[in-house]
C-alpha positions in Angstrom: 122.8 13.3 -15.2 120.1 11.2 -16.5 117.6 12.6 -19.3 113.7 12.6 -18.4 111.0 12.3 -20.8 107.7 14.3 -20.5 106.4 12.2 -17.5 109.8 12.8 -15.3 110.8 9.4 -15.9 114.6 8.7 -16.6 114.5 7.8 -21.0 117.3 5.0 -19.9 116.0 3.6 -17.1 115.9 -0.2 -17.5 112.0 -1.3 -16.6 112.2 -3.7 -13.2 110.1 -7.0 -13.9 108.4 -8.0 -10.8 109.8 -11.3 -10.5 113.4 -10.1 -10.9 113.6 -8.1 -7.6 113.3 -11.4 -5.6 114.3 -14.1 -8.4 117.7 -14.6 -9.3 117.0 -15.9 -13.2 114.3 -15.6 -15.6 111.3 -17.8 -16.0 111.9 -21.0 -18.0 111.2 -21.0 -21.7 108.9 -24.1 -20.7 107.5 -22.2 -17.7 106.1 -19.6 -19.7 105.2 -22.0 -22.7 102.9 -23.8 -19.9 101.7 -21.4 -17.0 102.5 -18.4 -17.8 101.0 -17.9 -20.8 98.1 -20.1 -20.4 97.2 -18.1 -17.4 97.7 -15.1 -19.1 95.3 -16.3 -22.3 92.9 -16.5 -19.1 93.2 -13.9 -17.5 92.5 -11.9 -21.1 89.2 -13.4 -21.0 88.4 -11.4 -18.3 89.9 -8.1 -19.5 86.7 -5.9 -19.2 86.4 -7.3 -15.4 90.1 -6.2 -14.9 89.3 -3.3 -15.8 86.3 -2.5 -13.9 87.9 -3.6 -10.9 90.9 -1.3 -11.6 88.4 1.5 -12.0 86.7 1.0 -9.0 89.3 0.4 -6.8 91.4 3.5 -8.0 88.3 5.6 -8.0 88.2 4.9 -4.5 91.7 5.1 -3.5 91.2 9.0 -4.4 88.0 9.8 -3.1 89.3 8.2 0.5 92.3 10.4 -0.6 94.6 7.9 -0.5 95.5 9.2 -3.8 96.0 13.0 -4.5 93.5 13.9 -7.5 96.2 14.5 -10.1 97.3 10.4 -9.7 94.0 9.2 -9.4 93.5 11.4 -12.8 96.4 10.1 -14.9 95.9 6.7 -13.4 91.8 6.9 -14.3 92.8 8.0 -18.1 94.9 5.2 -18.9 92.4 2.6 -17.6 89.9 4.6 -19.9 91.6 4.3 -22.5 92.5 0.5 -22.0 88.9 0.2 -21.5 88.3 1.4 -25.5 91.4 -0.7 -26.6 90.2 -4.0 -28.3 91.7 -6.8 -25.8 92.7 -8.4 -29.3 95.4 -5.8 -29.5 96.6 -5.2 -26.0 100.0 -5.7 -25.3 100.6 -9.0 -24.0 104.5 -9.8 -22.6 104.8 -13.3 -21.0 107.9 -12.3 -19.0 106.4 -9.4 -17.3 103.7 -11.8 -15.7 100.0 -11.8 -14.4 97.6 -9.5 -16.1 97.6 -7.2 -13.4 101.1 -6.3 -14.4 100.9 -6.2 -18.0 98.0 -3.6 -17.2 100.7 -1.8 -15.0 102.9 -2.2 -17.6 100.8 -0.7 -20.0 100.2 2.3 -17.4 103.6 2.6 -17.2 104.4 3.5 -20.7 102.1 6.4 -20.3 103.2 7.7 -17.0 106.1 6.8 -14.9 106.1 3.9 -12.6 106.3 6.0 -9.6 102.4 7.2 -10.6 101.2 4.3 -11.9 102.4 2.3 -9.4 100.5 3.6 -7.0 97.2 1.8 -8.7 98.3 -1.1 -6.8 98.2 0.6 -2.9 96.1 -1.2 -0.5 95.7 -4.1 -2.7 97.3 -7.6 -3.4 96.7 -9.8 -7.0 94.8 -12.0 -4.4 92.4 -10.3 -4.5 92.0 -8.6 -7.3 91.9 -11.8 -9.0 89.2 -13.0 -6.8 87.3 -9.9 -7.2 87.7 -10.5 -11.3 86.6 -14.0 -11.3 83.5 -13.2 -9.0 82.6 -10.5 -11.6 82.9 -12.7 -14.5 80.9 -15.3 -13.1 78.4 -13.6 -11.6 77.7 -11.8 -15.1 77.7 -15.0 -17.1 75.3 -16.8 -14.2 73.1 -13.8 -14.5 73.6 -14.6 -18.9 72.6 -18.3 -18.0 69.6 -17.6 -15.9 68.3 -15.4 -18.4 68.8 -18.1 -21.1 67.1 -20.6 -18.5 64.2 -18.4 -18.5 63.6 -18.4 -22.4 64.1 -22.0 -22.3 61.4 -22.6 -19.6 59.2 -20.2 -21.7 59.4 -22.5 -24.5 59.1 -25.7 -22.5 55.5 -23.7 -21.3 54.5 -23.2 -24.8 54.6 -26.4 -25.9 53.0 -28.0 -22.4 50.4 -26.1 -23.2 49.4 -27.0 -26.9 49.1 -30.6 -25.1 47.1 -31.0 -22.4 45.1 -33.2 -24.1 47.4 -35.6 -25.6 47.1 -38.9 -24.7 50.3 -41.0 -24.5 51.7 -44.0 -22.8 53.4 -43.9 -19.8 56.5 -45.7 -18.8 58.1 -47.1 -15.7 61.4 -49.4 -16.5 60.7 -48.5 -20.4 57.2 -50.6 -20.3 54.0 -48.9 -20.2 52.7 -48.0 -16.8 49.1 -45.7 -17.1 48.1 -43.6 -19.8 49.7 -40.7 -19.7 49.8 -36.7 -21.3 52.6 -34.7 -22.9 52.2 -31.4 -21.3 52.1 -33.2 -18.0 55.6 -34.7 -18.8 56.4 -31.4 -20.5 55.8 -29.8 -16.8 57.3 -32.2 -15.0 60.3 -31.4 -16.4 59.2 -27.6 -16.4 59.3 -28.2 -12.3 62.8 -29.5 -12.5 64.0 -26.5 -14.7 62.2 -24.2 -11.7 64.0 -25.6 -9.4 67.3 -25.4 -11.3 66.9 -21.7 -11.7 66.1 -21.7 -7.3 69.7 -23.4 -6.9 71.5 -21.0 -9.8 69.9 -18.2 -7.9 71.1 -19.2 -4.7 74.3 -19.9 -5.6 74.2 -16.0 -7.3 74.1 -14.6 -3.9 77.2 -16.7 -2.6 79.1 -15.6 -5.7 77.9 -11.8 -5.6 79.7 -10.9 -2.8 83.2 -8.6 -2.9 86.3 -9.7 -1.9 88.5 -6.6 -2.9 89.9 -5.2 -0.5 90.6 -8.7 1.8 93.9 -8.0 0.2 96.6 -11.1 1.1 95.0 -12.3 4.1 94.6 -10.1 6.7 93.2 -7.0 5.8 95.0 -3.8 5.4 96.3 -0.4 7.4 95.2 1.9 4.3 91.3 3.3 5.1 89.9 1.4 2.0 86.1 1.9 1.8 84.9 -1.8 0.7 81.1 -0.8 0.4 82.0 1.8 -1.6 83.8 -0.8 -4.4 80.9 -2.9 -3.6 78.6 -0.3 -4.6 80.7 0.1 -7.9 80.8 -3.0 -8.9 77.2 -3.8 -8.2 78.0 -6.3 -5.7 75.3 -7.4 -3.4 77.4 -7.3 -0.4 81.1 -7.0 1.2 82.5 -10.1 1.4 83.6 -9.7 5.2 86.7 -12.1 6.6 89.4 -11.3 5.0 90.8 -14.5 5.1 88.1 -15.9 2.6 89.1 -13.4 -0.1 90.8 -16.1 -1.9 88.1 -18.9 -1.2 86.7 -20.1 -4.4 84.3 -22.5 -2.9 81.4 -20.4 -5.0 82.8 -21.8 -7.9 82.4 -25.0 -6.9 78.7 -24.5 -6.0 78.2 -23.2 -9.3 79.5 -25.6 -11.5 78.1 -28.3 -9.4 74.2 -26.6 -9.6 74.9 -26.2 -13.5 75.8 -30.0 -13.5 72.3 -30.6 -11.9 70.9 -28.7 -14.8 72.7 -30.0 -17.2 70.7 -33.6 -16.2 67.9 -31.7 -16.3 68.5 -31.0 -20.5 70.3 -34.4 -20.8 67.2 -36.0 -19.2 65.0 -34.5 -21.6 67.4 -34.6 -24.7 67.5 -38.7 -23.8 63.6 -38.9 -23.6 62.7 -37.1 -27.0 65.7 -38.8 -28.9 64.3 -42.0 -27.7 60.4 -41.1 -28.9 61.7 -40.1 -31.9 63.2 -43.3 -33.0 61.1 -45.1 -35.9 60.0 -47.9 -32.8 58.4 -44.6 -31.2 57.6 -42.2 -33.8 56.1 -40.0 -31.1 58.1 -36.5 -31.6 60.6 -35.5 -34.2 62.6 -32.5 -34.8 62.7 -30.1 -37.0 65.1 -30.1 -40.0 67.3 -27.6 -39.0 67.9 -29.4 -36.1 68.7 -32.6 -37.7 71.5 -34.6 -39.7 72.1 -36.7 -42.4 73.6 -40.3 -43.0 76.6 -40.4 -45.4 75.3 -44.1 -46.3 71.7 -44.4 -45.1 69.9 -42.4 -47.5 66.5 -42.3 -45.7 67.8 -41.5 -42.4 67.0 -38.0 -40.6 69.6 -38.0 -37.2 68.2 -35.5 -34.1 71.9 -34.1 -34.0 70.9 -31.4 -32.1 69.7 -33.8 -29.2 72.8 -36.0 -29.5 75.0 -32.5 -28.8 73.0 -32.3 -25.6 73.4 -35.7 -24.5 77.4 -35.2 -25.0 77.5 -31.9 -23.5 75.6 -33.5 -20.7 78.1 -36.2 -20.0 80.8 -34.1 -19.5 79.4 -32.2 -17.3 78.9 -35.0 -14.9 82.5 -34.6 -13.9 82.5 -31.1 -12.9 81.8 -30.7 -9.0 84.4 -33.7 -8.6 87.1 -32.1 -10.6 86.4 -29.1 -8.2 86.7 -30.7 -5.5 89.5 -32.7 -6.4 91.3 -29.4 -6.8 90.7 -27.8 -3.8 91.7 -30.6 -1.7 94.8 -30.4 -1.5 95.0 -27.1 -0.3 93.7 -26.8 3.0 93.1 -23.7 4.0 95.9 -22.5 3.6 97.8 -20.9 0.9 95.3 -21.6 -2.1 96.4 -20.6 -5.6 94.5 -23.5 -6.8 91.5 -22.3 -5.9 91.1 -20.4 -9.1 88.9 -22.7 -11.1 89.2 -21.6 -15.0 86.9 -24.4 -16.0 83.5 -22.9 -14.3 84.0 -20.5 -17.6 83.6 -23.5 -19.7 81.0 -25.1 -18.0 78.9 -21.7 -18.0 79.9 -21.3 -21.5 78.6 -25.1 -22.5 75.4 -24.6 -20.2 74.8 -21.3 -22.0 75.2 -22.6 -25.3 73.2 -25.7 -24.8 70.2 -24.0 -23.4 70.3 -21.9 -26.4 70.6 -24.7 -28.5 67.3 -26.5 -27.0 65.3 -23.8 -26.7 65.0 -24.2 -30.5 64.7 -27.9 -30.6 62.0 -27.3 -28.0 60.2 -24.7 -29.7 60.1 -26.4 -33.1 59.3 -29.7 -31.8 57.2 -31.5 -34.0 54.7 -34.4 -31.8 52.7 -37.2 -33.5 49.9 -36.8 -31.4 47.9 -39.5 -33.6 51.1 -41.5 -32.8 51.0 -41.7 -29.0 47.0 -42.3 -29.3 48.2 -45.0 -30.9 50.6 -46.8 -29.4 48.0 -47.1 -26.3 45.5 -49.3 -28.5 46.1 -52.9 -27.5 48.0 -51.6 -24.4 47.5 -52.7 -20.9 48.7 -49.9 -19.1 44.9 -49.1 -18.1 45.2 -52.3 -16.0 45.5 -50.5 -12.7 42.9 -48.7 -13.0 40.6 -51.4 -13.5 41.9 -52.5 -10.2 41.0 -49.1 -8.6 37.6 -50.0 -9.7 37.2 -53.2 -8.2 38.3 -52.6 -4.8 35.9 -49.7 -5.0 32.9 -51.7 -6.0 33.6 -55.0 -4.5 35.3 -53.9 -1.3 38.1 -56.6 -1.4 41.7 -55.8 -0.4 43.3 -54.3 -3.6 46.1 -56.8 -2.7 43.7 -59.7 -3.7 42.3 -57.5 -6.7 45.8 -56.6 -8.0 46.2 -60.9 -8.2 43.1 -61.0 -10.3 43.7 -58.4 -12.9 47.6 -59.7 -12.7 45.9 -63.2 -13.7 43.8 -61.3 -16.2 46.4 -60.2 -18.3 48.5 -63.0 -18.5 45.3 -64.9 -19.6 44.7 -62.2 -22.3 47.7 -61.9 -23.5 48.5 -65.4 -24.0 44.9 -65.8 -25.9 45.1 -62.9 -27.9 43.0 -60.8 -26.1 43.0 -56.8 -26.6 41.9 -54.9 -23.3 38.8 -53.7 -25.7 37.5 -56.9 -26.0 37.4 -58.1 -22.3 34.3 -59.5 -21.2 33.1 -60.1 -17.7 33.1 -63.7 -18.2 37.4 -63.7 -18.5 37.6 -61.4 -15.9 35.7 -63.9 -13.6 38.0 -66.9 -14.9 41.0 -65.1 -13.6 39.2 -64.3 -10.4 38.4 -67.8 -10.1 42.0 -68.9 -10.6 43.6 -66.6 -7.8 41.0 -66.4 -5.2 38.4 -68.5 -5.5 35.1 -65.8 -6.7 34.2 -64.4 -9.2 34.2 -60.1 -9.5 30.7 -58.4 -8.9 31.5 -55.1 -11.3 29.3 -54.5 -14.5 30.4 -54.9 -18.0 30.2 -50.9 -18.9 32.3 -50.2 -15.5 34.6 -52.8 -17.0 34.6 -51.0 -20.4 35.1 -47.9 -19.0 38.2 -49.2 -16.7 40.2 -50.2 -19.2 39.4 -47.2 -21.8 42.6 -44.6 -21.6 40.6 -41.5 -22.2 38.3 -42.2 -19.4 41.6 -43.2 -16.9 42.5 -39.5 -18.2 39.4 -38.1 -16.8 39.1 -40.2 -13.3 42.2 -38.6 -12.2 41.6 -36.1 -9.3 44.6 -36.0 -6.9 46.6 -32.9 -6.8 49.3 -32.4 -9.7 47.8 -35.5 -11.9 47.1 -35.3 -15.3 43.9 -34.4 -15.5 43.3 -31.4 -17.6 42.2 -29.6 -14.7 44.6 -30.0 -13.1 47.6 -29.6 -16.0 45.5 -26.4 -16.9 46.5 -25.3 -13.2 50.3 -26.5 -13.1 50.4 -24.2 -16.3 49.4 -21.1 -14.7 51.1 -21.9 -11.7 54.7 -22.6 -13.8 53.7 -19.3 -15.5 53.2 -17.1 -12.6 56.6 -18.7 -10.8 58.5 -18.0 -14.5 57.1 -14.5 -14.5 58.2 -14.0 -10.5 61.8 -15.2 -11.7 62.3 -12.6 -14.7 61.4 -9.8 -12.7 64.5 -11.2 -10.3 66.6 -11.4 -12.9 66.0 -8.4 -14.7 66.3 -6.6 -10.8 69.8 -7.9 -10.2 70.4 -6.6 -14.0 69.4 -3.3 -13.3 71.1 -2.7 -10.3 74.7 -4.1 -12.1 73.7 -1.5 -14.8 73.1 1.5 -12.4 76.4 0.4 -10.6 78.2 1.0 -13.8 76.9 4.8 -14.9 77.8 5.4 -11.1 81.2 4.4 -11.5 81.0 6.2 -14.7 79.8 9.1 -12.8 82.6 8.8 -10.3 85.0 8.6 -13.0 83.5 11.6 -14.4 84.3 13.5 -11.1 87.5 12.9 -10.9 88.7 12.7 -14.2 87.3 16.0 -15.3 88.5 17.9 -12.1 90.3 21.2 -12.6 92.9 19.8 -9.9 
């Protein structure tokens, strides 16, 4: 007769690997070198989702009493105490397989198989693993949107110390119209707003709980899925079974963090290009800054350059999605796990961070951009505007004239300051025949950047007016998004002490 230890399990029983009740040899040394273990070094990553979805699914399974309260209690205290074991030092065994098993395995050298086993009833790895990597991302999109937020708060900051600086504008990298830096500043603040919409969105198709989907088509046992849902802090069930494995959501979400990726690359490419010596319109601070190893004098904007390479990387990230999932149909879909939207959450994350200092210790050369718009034409259309307004000719024929005009000027050395009514009326001459009825001090005025500034009235221009009231309205639309995110944070928190409570319950029963 065998020998039982404590927990009635035979001391000489030889421990069944899953894979060896089907398969008729072990796994390949190189199978394990490159999937197994891989996959396992994964799944680890997500070892405080594991165990939360262990938790809640065992807490549960006993109080639908599908588990009598003295499993449900062994089984609760050994996912406790893998919960306060470092996931440094957790047993890891290649051969026994998917983390879900070396968690069983774990289980099972506290109790015997025949209690911990039962863990796994009305359940499949499916999803489980589904319901892990949902949790995981959902956290970490919740992490990004908050860093999104701190990031937009800086871009504020600074779009606000600069409603009044006049710079040059640029269409094809030639100046267009005068131009202000907190009117760029919240043109990119509108992109970052709408990059936080499309993250948020993309929350609420993540957020939702597959456990309980099982393989494919549900399950006989009476599993309560809103109750796991409540647990986990889901914000709803997840319904057809038969997407319980879809990983379409992680697809979304990388693609969205792409987009705002080329947000920050966008704006990493424009400052590093106004802070070349050509420009000298921004610079960043030292600590965000390199040296040369030859070039003694030079000061490189590394941490713009990081950005920019981050950026490119990302560009590939919906298509490599994609280009993963295609080949599965709908059918059986183990690819659909996607272990890179970790990276890419990770890189966007750290990124974010990284400008949000750049951002907020910008140095602009305000003097600089005022500048760089002495000499310039870009005022050019606006004297235009004013012709067609005091002449009443087509601006088609006006746009000829002050065309005309330049060239003339340019090629005789003629700045936009000293412009008389007399050249403006040989360049009339030369394209349609008349000269321009408009007064010298309307001419003046035309061409002056700081009054083009000031003539601006259309809605979302760059008039301070009208900067002053894209300000408050970026403010009021970053202030609405924080109390969003710090909602859904508060209701994964309170899902957590009620799974702790529930715990609790069981766990310190008398039964």
């Amino acid at each position: 007769m065998q020998k039982e230890n404590a927990m009635n399990r035979p001391v000489d029983q030889k421990e069944i690997l899953l894979a060896e009740a089907r398969l008729s040899s072990p796994p390949a040394e190189s199978l394990v070198k490159y999937y197994d273990l891989p996959v396992l070094m994964h799944e680890k990553h997500h070892y405080r989702e594991f165990n939360l979805v262990d938790l809640a699914h065992t807490t549960m399974l006993a109080e639908q009493g599908i588990l009598s309260p003295s499993i449900a209690k062994q089984i609760l205290k050994g996912l406790l105490e893998i919960r306060a074991t470092d996931p440094e030092v957790f047993p890891i065994d290649p051969l026994k397989g998917s983390f879900l098993l070396q968690v069983e395995a774990f289980l099972f050298s506290r109790m015997s198989e025949d209690v911990g086993g039962q863990m796994h009833t009305g359940r499949s790895r499916i999803d489980q693993g589904t319901t892990v990597r949902r949790l995981h991302a959902r956290n970490r999109m919740l992490d990004v949107l908050e860093r999104l937020n701190v990031f937009r708060e800086a871009v504020l900051c600074q779009a606000e110390k600069h409603v009044h600086t006049i710079m040059p504008g640029y269409t094809h990298m030639q100046q267009a119209q005068p131009w202000v830096f907190g009117h760029y500043l919240l043109s990119i603040m509108t992109r970052l707003d709408d990059d936080f919409t499309r993250l948020r969105e993309a929350y609420a198709r993540v957020n939702l709980n597959p456990l309980g989907a099982v393989g494919l088509s549900g399950t006989s046992w009476p599993l309560d899925r809103v109750r796991t849902t409540e647990l986990l802090g889901f914000g709803a069930v997840l319904e057809n079974s038969k997407l319980g494995r879809e990983a379409f959501y992680a697809a979304e979400t990388v693609g969205v963090l792409s987009i705002l990726m080329a947000t920050l690359n966008d704006l990493a490419t424009d400052l590093h290009i106004w802070s070349s010596s050509e420009f000298g319109f921004i610079e960043s601070d030292d600590a965000f800054c390199g040296t040369s190893s030859i070039f003694p004098q030079k000061k490189n904007p590394a941490g713009l350059e990081a950005i920019k390479k981050a950026a490119g990387g990302s560009v590939s990230w919906l298509t490599t999605a994609l280009a993963t999932f295609r080949a599965e149909g709908t059918g059986d879909q183990a690819m659909r796990d996607l272990p890179f939207i970790d990276e890419a959450l990770d890189i966007t994350d750290g990124m974010l961070d990284l400008f949000t200092g750049i951002v907020g210790t910008l140095i602009v050369h305000d003097n600089r951009m005022r500048t760089a718009l002495n000499g310039s034409w870009c005022t050019a259309s606006n004297l235009a505007d004013g012709i067609v307004r005091e002449t009443g000719l087509s601006f088609r024929q006006v746009h000829h004239v002050v065309a005309r005009l330049v060239r003339n000027c340019l090629a005789e050395d003629i700045d936009p300051a000293n412009v008389t009514k007399d050249v403006l009326n040989r360049a009339a001459q030369e394209t349609i025949g008349r000269d321009i009825a408009i007064s010298e001090s309307s001419l003046k005025d035309a061409l002056n950047p700081e009054a083009f500034v000031k003539t601006r009235v259309t809605t979302g221009s760059i008039a301070p007016t009208e900067v002053n009231r894209m300000i408050q309205a970026a403010a009021a639309q970053l202030s609405d998004d924080s109390d969003w995110l710090s909602e859904k944070q508060e209701h994964i928190h309170k899902a957590e002490k009620q799974l702790d409570a529930a715990i609790d319950r069981i766990v310190g029963s008398q039964s």
